[in-house]
Structures are given as C-alpha cells and as structure tokens.
C-alpha positions as CSV (number, residue, x, y, z in Angstrom):
1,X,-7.8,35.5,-2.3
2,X,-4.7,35.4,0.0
3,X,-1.6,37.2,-1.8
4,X,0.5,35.5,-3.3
5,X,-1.8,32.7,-4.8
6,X,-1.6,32.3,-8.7
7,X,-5.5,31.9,-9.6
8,X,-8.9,31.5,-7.9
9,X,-9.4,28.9,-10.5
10,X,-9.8,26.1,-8.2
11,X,-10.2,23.4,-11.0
12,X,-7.0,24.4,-12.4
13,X,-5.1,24.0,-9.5
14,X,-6.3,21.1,-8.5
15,X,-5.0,19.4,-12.2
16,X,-1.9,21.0,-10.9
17,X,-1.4,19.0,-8.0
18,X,-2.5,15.5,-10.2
19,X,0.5,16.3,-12.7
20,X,2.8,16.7,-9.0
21,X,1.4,13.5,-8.1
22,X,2.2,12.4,-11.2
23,X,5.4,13.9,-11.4
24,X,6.3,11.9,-7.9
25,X,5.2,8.5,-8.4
26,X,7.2,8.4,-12.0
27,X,10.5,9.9,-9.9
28,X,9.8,7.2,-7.4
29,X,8.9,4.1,-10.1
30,X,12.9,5.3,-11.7
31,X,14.4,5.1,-9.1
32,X,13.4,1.6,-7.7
33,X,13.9,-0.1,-10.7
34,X,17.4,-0.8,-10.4
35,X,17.0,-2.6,-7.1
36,X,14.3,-5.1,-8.7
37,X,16.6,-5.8,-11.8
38,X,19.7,-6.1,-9.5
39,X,20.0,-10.0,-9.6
40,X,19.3,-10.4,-13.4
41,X,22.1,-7.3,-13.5
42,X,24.9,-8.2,-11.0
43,X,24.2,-12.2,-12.7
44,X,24.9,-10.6,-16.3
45,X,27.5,-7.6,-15.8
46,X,29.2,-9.6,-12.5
47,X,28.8,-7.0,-9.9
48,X,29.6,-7.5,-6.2
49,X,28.0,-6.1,-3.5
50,X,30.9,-3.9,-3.1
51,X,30.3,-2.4,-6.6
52,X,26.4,-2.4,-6.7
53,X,26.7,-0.4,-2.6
54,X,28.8,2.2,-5.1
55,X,26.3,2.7,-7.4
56,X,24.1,3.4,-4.6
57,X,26.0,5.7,-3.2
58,X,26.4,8.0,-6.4
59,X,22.4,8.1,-6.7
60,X,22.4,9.0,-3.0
61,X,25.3,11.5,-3.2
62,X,23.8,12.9,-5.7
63,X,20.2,13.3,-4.4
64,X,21.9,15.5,-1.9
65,X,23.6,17.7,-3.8
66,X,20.8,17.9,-6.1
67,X,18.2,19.5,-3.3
68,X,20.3,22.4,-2.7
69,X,20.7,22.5,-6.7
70,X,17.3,22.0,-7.7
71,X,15.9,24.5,-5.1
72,X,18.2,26.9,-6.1
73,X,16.9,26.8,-10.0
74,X,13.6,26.3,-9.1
75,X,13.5,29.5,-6.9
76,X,15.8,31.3,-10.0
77,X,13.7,29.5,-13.5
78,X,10.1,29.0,-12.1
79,X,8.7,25.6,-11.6
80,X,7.1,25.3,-15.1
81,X,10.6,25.6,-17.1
82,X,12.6,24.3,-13.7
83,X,10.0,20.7,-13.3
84,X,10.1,20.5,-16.8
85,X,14.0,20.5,-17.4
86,X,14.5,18.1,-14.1
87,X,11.8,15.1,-15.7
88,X,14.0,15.5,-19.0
89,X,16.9,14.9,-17.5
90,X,15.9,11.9,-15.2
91,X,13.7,10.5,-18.3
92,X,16.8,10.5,-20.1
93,X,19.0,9.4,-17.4
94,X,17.0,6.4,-16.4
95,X,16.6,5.3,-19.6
96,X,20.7,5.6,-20.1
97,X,20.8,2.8,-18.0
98,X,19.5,0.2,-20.4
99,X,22.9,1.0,-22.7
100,X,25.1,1.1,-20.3
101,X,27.1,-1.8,-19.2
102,X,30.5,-0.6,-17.2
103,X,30.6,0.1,-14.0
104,X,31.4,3.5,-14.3
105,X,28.8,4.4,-16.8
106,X,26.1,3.1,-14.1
107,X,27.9,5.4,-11.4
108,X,27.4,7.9,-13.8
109,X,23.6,7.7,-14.7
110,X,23.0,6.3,-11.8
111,X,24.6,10.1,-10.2
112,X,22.6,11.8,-12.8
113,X,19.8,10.5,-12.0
114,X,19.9,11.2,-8.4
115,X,20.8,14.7,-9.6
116,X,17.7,15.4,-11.9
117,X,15.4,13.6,-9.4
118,X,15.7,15.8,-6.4
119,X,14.2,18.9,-8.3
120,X,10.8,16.9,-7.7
121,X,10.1,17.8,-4.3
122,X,11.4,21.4,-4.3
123,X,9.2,22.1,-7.7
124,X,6.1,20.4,-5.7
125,X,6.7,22.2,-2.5
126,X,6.7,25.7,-4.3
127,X,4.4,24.8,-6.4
128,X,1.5,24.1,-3.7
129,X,3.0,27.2,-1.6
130,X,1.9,29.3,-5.0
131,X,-1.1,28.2,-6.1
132,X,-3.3,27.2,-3.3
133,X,-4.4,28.8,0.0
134,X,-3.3,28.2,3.6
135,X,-6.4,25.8,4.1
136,X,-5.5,23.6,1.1
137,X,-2.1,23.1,1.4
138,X,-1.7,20.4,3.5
139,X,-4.5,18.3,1.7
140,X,-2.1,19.2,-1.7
141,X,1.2,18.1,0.1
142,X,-0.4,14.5,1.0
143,X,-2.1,14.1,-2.5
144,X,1.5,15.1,-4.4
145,X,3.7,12.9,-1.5
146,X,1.4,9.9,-1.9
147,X,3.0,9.3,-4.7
148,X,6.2,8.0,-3.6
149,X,3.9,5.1,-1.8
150,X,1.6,5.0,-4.7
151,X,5.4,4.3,-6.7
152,X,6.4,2.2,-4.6
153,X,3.8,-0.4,-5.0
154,X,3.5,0.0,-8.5
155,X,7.3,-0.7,-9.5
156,X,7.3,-4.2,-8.2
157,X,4.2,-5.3,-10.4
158,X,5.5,-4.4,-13.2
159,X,9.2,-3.9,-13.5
160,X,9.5,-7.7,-13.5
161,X,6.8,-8.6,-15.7
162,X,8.8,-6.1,-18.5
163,X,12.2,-7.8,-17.3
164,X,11.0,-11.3,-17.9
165,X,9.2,-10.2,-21.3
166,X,11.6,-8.3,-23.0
167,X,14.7,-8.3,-20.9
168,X,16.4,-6.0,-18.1
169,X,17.0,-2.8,-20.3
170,X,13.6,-2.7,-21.9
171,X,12.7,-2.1,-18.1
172,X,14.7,0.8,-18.1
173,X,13.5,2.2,-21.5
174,X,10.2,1.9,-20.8
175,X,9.7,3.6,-17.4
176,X,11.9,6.0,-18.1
177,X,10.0,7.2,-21.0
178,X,7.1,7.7,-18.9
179,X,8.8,10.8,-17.0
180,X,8.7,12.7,-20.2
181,X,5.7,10.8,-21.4
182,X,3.2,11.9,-18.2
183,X,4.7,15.5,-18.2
184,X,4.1,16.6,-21.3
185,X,0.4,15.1,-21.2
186,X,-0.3,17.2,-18.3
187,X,1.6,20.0,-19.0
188,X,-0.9,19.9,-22.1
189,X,-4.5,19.5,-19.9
190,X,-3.4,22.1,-17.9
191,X,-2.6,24.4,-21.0
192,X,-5.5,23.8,-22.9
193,X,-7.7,24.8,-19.8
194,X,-5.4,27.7,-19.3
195,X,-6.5,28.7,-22.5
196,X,-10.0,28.2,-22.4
197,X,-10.5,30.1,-18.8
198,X,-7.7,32.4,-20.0
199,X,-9.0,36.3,-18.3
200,X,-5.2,38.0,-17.8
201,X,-4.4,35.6,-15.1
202,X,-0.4,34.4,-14.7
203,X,1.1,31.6,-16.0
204,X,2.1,28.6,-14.2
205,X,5.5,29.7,-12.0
C-alpha cells in the first residue's frame, strides 16, 4: 500500500467518494436555486438587476475567500470534523434564505453561503489524495466532480415544481435541509462499516 493512504479497505473508500459526490451535487443544487426562483423573488421583494448582480457578487466574493479559508481548516481540523462543519453551515445558510426578505439579509446569507460552500472541493480533493492510490485517483476526482453537472440538471427539475407547490421559500427550506440531511446519512454508512471491518485502522481524516 503506497504511504500515506488511510486503508486498503477498498469498499470503504469507495463509499467515501459516493458521500463526496454527494457532498458536491447538494453544494451545487444550493447554490442554483436562487437563480431559478429569481423572477418569483425580484416580482415579490422588487429587486433590480442592480441589486440581484449584488447579491451575486457577495456569493462570489465570498467563494473566494472561502477557498483559501476552507483549505486552510481543512489542512488544520481534518476533513471528517472540517466537511462536516462546512455542510452545517451552508445547510443552514441556504435555508436562511427562505426568512429573509431585505436586501441586506440576502447579501448576507447569500456571503455565507458562498463562504461555507467553498470547503467542498478542498475537503474532496484531500480527501481522495488520502485515501486512495495514485492509480485511482483520477477515476475518484471525476466520480466526486460529476456532481456539480449531476446538480446542475437536477435543480431545474425540481426547484420549480417546490416553488409552484408550496411557494419560493419552501424551495429554500427544503434543499437546504438535504446538505445536513445526505451528510449525516453517509457519515453513518461509512461508520457503521468502520465498525464492522474495524482492525486498528485510522479514522476518516
């Protein structure tokens, strides 16, 4: 086994890399909503393009900042505690969005968002760097990354289905609850197996 990988259980990892992918197409279903509920938004609150370009710009600003962030307490924390704390955060940001109706509280959870979000990729990177060999890692990378297009096409079937049915911040409640939702069902599989295969092997980073 090369150094530096976490386990030679190959099943294990492997459930690893679903939660990342996981972990990636909820961070990408979040973020997208608020473009696909912008009309029934601006139409209600009265934005202008002005404002909503704003809001964009505060998840964007943010996004930045947060890589450097993110890495940073990824590298320091471990990915188990580091993933964990960042899909808390964005769960509870996006779903923040559904009370808020100022302009300044979107800028807000919309920067906090942006914030929380960027520890994905960081977390998935080191994760795959940890746990699987040299000759896996790209096939891990594309499974974990095909989430943002696998979020991408899933956000715009149902984000307006929940708008029209319940209204524009049920959208928000309800994908955002699937962040903290999805992590702590995997983070549950992959314990449970940890404990049945358990033989002095390390935790998950």
């Amino acid at each position: 086994m090369e150094p530096g990988i976490r386990s030679p259980d190959r099943l294990l990892r492997w459930t690893i890399c679903a939660l990342l992918f996981v972990a990636t197409t909820i961070n990408y279903i979040d973020r997208l909503v608020l473009g696909l509920l912008k009309p029934a938004i601006e139409q209600e609150l009265g934005w202008s393009q002005i404002d909503y370009g704003n809001i964009i710009f505060a998840f964007q600003c943010a996004y930045a900042i947060g890589y450097v962030t993110m890495g940073f307490l990824m590298d320091r924390i471990g990915v188990r505690v580091g993933l964990a704390l960042s899909a808390a955060v964005w769960s509870l940001s996006a779903m923040a969005h559904g009370q808020i109706s100022s302009l300044r509280g979107f800028f807000a959870v919309r920067f906090s968002l942006g914030l929380s979000e960027a520890g994905n990729f960081p977390a998935c990177i080191k994760t795959v760097a940890e746990w699987f060999p040299r000759k896996e890692r790209a096939l891990a990378t594309g499974i974990f990354n095909s989430g943002t297009n696998v979020g991408a096409m899933i956000t715009p079937l149902i984000v307006p289905w929940i708008a029209t049915t319940w209204g524009w911040r049920q959208a928000f409640y309800m994908t955002g609850r699937w962040a903290s939702c999805g992590w702590f069902c995997g983070g549950s599989s992959i314990a449970r197996r940890r404990l049945i295969r358990r033989s002095g092997r390390r935790s998950w980073p």
